[in-house]
N, C-alpha and C positions, 0 to 999 in steps of 0.2 A: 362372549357373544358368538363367538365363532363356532364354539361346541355348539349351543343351542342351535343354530340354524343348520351344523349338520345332520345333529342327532335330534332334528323335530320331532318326527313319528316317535321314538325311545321316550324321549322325555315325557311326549305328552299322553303315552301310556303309562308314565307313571301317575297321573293326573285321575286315572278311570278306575273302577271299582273292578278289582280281579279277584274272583273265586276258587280258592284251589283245588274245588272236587275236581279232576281230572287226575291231578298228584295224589292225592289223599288215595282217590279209588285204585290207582295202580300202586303206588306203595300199600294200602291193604291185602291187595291181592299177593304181591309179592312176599308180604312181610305172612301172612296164610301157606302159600306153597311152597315155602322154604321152612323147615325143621330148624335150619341151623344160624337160622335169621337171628344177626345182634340185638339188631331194633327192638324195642318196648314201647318206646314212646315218642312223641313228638312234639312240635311247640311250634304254637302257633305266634305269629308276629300281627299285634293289630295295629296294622296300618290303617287303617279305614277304623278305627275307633274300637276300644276298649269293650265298651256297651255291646255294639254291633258283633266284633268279633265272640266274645262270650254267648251270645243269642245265637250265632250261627252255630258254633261247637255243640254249644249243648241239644239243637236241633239235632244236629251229626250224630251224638251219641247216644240220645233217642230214638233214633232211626227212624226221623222225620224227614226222607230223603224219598224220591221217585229217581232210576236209573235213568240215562238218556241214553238212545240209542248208540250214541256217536262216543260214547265211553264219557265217564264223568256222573257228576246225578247232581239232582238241583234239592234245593231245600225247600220244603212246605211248609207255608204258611199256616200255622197252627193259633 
C-alpha cells in the first residue's frame, strides 16, 4: 500500500493509453541516418489490446500518419 501511495502519478499512468509515435518517429529516424544501424525490426507490446494495437501498426505502416510539430505524429482515422 505504501508503494502505491508513493508512486501514485507512476502507477496511474500506467492506467492511460500511451502512444509510442514519439519513440518510433526518432528510432526511424535514427535507424535512416545511420548506415551501420543493427536494428531491422521492432515489437510492439499491446497493452492496450491486441485488436487496437494491430490497427494502429498497420495505420503506421500505411502511412496513415500526420507529423506533429512537437516531434511525434498522430494516426488517421481512415
Amino acid at each position: 500500500m505504501r508503494f502505491i501511495q508513493k508512486q501514485a502519478k507512476n502507477v496511474a499512468k500506467l492506467l492511460t493509453v500511451q502512444a509510442p509515435d514519439v519513440l518510433l518517429s526518432e528510432l526511424a529516424e535514427g535507424m535512416a541516418n545511420d548506415e551501420g544501424c543493427l536494428l531491422a525490426h521492432f515489437h510492439y507490446y499491446p497493452f492496450g489490446g491486441f485488436a487496437k494495437t494491430a490497427s494502429y501498426a498497420s495505420a503506421v505502416a500505411a502511412g496513415n500518419i500526420e507529423l506533429k510539430t512537437k516531434g511525434g505524429f498522430a494516426v488517421l482515422d481512415k
